[in-house]
C-alpha positions, 0 to 999 in steps of 0.5 A, spaced: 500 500 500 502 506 497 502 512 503 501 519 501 506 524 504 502 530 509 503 535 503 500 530 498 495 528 502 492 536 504 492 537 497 488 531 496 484 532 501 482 540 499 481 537 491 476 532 493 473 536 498 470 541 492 469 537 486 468 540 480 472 546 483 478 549 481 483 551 486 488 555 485 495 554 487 496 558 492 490 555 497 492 548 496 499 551 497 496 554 504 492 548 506 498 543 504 504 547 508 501 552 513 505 558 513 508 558 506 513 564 506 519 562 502 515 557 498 513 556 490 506 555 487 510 550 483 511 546 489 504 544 489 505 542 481 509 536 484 504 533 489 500 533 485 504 529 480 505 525 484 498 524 486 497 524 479 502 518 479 497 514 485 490 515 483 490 515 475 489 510 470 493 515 466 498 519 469 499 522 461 492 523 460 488 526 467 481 525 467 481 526 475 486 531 477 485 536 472 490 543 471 485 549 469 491 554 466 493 559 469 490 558 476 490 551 479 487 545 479 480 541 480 478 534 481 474 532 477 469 525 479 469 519 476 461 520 475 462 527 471 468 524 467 465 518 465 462 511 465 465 507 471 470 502 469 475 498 473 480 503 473 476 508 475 473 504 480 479 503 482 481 511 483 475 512 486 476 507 492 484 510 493 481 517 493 476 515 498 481 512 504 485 517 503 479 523 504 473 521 508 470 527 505 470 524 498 464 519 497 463 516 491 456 514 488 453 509 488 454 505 481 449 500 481 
């Protein structure tokens, strides 16, 4: 089982706590590190990477963790996205036990 480090799991969390919502950098910057003096928006680019990395089928191709140019980024559920497959199932359940705020629905 893959553990998400504190950064990547803040970011993770203020994401799916908002579906559909684009957040900027600088919120996930402050919700992932506190205080940010001295950190770049940038830093945010790389946990979200590697969160990428975790929880999409493809990591070339984001359908859950979408950039929006110029200011962020949103989650997208796998609802709005697409019929569920397996891959997607597959995201949903990790995303899940990483935020209790995410609550998948119901595909049956």
């Amino acid at each position: 089982m893959n553990v998400l480090s504190t950064v990547e799991f803040a970011v993770l969390a203020e994401l799916v706590a908002n579906p559909g919502v684009a957040i900027s950098r600088e919120r996930l910057l402050a919700a992932s590190h506190g205080r940010s003096d001295g950190l770049l928006p940038r830093a945010i680019d790389v946990a979200v990477m590697r969160l990428r990395k975790r929880v999409e089928p493809d990591p070339a191709q984001p359908r859950f963790l979408q950039t929006i140019r110029g200011h962020g980024y949103m989650f997208v559920p796998a609802s709005v996205v697409a019929p569920a497959r397996d891959a997607d199932r597959g995201a949903r359940r990790y995303i899940s036990r990483c935020s209790p705020a995410f609550s998948p629905p119901s595909t049956t």
